[in-house]
C-alpha positions as CSV (number, residue, x, y, z in Angstrom):
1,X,0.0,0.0,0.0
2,X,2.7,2.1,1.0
3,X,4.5,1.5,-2.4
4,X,1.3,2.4,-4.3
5,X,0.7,5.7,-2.7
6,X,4.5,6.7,-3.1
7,X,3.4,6.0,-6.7
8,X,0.5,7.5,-6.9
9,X,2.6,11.1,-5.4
10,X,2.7,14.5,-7.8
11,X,6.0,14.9,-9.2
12,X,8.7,17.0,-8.4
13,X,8.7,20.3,-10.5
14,X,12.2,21.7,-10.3
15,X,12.7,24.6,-11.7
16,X,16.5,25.6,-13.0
17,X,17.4,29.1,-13.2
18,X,20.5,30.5,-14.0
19,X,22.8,33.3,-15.4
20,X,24.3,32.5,-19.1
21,X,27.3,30.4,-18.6
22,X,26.6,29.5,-15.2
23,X,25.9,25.6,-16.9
24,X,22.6,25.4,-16.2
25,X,21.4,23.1,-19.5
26,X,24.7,21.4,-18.6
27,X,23.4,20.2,-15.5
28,X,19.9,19.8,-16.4
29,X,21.6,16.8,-18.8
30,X,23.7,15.4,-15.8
31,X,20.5,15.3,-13.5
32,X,18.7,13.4,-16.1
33,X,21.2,10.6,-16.6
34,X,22.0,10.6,-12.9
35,X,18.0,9.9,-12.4
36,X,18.1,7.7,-15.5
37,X,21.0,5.4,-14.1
38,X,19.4,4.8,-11.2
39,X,15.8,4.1,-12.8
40,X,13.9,6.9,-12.0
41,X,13.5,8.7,-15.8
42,X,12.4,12.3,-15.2
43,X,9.8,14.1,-17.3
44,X,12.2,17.0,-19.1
45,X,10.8,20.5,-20.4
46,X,12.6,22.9,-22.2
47,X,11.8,26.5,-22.3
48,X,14.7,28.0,-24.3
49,X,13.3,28.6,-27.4
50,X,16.8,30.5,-28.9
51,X,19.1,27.1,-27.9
52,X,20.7,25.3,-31.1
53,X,21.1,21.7,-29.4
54,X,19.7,20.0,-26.6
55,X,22.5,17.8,-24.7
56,X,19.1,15.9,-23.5
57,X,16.4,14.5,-24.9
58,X,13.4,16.8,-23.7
59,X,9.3,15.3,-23.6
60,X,8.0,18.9,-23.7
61,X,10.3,21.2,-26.3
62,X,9.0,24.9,-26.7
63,X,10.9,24.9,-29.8
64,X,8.5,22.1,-31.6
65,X,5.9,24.9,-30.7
66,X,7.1,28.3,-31.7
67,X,9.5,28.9,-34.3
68,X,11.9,31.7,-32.4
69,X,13.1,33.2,-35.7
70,X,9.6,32.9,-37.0
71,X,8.4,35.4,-34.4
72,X,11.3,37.7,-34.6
73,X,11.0,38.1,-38.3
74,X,7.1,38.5,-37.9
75,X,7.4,41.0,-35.4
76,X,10.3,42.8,-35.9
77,X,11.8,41.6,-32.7
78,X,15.2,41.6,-31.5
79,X,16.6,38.4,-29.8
80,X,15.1,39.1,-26.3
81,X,12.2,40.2,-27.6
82,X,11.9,37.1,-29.6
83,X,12.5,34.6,-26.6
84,X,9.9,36.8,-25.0
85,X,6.9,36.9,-27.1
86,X,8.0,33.1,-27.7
87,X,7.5,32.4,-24.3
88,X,4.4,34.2,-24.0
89,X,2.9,32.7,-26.7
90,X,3.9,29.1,-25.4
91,X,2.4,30.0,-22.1
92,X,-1.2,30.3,-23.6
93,X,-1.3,26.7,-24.1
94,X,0.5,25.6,-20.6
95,X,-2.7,24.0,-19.8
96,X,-1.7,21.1,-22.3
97,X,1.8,20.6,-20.7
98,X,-0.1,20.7,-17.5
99,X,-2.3,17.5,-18.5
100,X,0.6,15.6,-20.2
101,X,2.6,16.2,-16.7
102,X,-0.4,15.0,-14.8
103,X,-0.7,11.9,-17.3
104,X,3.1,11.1,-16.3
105,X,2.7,11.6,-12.6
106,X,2.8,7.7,-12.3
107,X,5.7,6.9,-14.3
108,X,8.1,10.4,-13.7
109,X,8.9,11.4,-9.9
110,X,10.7,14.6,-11.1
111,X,10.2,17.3,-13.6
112,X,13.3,19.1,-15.1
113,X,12.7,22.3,-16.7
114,X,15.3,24.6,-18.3
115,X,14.5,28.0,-18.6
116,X,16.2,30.9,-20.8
117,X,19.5,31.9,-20.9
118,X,18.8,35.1,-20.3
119,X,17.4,34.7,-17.1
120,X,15.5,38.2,-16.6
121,X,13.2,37.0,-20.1
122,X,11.8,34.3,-17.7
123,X,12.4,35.1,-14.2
124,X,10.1,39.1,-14.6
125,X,8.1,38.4,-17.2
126,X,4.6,37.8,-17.2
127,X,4.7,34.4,-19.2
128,X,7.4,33.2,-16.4
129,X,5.1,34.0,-13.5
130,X,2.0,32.4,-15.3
131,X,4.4,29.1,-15.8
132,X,5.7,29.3,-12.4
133,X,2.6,29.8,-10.9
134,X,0.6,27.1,-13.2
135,X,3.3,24.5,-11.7
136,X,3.1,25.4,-7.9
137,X,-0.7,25.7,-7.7
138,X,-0.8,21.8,-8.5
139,X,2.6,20.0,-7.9
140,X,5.0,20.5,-5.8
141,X,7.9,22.9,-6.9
142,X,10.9,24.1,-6.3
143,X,13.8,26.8,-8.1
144,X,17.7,26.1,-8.5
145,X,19.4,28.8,-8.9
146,X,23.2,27.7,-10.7
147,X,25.8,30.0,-9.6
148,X,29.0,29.7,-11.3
149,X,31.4,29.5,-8.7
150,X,34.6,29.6,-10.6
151,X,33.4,33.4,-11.4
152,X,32.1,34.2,-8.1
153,X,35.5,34.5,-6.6
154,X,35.5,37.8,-6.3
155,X,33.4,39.3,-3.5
156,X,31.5,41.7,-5.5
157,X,30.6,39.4,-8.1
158,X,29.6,36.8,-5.5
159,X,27.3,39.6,-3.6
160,X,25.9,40.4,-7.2
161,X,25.0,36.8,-7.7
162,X,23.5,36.6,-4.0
163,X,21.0,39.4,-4.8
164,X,19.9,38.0,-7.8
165,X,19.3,34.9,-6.0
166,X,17.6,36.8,-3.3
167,X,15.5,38.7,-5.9
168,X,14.6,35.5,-6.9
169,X,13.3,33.6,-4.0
170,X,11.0,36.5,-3.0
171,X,9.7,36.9,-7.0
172,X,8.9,33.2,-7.0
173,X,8.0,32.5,-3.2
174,X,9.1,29.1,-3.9
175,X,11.5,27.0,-1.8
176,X,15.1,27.7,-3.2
177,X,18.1,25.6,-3.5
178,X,21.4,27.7,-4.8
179,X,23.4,25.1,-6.6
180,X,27.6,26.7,-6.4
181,X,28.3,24.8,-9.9
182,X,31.5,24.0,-11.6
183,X,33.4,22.9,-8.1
184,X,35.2,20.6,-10.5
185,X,36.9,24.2,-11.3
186,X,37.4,25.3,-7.5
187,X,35.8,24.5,-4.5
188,X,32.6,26.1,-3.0
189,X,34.1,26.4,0.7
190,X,34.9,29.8,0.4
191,X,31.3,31.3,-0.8
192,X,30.2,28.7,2.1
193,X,32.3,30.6,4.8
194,X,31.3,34.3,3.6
195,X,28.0,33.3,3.6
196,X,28.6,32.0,7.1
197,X,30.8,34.1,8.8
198,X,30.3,38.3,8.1
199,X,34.2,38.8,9.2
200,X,35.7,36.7,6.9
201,X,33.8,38.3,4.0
202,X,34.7,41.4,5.3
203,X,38.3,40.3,5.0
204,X,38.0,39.7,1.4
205,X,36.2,43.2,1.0
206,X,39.1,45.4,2.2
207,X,40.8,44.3,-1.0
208,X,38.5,46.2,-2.8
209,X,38.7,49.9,-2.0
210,X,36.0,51.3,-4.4
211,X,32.1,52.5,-4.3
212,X,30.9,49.4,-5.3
213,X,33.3,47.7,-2.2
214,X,31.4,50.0,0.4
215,X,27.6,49.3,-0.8
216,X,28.4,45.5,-0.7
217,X,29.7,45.7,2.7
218,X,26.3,47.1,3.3
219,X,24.6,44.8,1.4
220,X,26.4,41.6,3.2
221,X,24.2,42.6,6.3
222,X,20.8,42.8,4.9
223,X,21.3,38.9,3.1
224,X,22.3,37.9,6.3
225,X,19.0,36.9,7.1
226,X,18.7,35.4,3.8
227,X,21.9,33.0,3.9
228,X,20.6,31.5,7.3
229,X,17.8,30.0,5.9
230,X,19.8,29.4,2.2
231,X,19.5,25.8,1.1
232,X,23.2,25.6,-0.4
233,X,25.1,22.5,-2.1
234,X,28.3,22.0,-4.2
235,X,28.1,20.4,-7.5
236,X,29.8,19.5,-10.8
237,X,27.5,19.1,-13.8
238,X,30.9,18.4,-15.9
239,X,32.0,15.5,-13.5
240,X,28.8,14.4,-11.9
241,X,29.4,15.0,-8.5
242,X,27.5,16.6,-5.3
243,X,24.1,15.1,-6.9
244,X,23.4,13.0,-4.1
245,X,23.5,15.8,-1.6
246,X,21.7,18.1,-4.3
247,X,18.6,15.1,-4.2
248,X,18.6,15.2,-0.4
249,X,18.2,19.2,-0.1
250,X,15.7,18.8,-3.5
251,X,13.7,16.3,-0.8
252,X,14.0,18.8,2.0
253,X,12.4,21.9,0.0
254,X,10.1,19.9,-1.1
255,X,8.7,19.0,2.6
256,X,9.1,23.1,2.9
257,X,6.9,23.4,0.1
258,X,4.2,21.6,1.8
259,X,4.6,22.7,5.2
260,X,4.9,26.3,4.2
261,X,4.0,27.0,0.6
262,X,0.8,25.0,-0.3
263,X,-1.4,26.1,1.8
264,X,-0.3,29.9,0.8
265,X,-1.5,28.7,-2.3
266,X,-4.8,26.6,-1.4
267,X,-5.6,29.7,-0.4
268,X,-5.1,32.0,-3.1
269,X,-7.0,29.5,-5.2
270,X,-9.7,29.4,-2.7
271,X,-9.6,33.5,-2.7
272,X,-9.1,33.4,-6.9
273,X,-12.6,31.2,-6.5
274,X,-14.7,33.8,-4.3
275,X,-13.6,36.7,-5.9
276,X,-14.7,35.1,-9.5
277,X,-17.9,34.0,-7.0
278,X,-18.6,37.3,-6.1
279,X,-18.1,38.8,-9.4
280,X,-20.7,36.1,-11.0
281,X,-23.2,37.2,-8.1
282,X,-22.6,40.9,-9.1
283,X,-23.3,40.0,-13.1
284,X,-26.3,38.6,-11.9
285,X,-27.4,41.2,-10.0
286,X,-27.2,43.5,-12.8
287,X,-29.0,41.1,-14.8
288,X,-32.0,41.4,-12.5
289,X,-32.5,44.8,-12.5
290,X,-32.3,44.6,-16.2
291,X,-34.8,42.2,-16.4
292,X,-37.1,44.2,-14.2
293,X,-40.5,42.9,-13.3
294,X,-39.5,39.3,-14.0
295,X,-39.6,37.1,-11.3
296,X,-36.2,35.0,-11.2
297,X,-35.9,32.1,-8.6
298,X,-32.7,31.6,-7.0
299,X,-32.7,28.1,-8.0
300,X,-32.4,28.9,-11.9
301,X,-29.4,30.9,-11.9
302,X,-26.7,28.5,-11.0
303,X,-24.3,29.8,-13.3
304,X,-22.0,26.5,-12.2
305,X,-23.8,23.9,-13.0
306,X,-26.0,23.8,-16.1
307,X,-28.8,21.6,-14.8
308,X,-31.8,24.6,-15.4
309,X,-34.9,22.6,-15.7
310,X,-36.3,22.6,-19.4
311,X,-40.0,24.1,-18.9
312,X,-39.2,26.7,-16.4
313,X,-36.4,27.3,-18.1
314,X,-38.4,28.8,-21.7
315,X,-41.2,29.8,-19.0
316,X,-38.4,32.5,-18.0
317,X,-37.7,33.0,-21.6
318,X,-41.1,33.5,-22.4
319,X,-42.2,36.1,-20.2
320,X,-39.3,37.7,-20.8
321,X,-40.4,38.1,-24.2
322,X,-43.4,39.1,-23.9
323,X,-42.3,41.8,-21.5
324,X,-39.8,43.1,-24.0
325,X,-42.8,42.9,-26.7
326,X,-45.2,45.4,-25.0
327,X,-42.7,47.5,-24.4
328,X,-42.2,48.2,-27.8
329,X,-46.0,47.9,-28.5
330,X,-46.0,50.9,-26.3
């Protein structure tokens, strides 16, 4: 029984985010043959619609939906503008990747999706938030943000890459996982130490002696609160490794996600419900005092179910002909 209803579980939605370079589609590929050697083949989406080649074999590819230099010639675009309006326009039918990732939720216990190079096209724009927001309100989801670590060595650059992260987590309110990538490269330990002690950061700081230096000594304090609770882990996507620690923090946001972030967003959906409740009432309000004299009963004017009784039904219509009739009689 217990075997069945691990089965029977939503899958995984893991959302990988990342600057350009930073090997995010690199690592998308290693966590899908990781999760293929070991028997458990993920159900993989991509959302770059301006990549060349795929180093993975994707279910879902935007590109076999919208043709990127289609749309830039159509409309003129440049090459943001094209991933944009291609994303946009493959977000009007996310309710068919929705049902074929529901249809898979037997078979697939995690969803890889790749997003955009250029991270800002999906991480502010409206399509992004629809997709993001799609995947959360009905399976469990997270966001990896890919650092490149082996450019992060410098402490401004590292506190750039921390805001972004942090900009991030509070655009998505999602749990967040900041994969330090390329530790085949260099080691990790030292963003793990600034992040963890404020001195030895500051250390590294009094290299640097310009503006920039000053407002990210300031900045250091205000993420402070934001590294304590950081998911963090080390990994290689060239070589492979850290991706057994990387499952185990993937399993631990995901028990945040439904201690913490489900219910936020059972009850949005419950809210989303009433307010379109309320505004139905509202239409039918209006709709009375159009109609007048004409008696309505509550009972025929459930908008949600169409289960109107055929004679009183063309009663209604009836006299509300016949009203509209000797009006213009008169």
């Amino acid at each position: 029984m217990a075997a069945a209803a691990e089965e029977a579980a939503p899958p995984v939605c893991v959302l990988v985010l990342g600057m350009a370079g930073s090997g995010k589609t690199t690592l998308v590929q290693r966590l899908t043959a990781h999760l293929h050697s070991q028997g458990r083949p993920p159900y993989v989406i991509n959302l770059d619609p301006a990549v060349h080649e795929l180093p993975f074999p994707a279910n879902i590819d935007i590109r076999d939906t919208v043709k990127y230099k289609e749309v830039m010639k159509q409309y003129g675009l440049g090459p943001n503008g094209g991933i944009v309006t291609s994303l946009n326009l493959f977000a009007t039918r996310f309710d068919q990747v929705m049902k074929f990732i529901e249809k898979r939720q037997n078979t697939s216990q995690y969803v890889l999706i790749d997003t955009p190079g250029q991270i800002e096209v999906f991480t502010w724009s409206a399509s992004g938030t629809i997709i993001t927001e799609a995947l959360a309100s009905t399976f469990p989801s997270i966001v990896v943000y890919v650092m490149d670590t082996s450019r992060s060595t410098s402490p401004i650059t590292f506190m750039s890459n921390m805001l972004y992260a942090c900009s991030i987590l509070y655009k998505t309110k999602l749990p967040f996982i900041l994969a330090m990538n390329k530790t085949d490269i260099i080691d990790h330990s030292f963003a793990v130490e600034w992040m963890q002690d404020f001195e030895i950061f500051q250390d590294a700081l009094n290299q640097e002696t310009t503006y920039v230096s000053n407002l990210t000594r300031s900045m250091s304090l205000v993420l402070d609160e934001f590294y304590s609770s950081l998911k963090v882990v080390g990994v290689s996507a060239v070589l492979g490794t850290g991706l057994d620690e990387f499952f185990v923090q993937v399993s631990e946001a995901v028990g945040e996600y439904e201690r913490e972030y489900r219910p936020e967003y059972e009850r949005l959906k419950k809210s989303l419900e009433r307010a379109q409740s309320k505004k139905q009432e509202e239409q039918l309000e209006r709709l009375r005092k159009d109609m007048d004299s004409v008696a309505m009963e509550s009972s025929s004017l459930t908008v949600t179910e169409e289960s109107h009784e055929e004679p009183a039904f063309r009663n209604f219509m009836q006299e509300t002909r016949m009203k509209y009739q000797n009006r213009s009689s008169h």
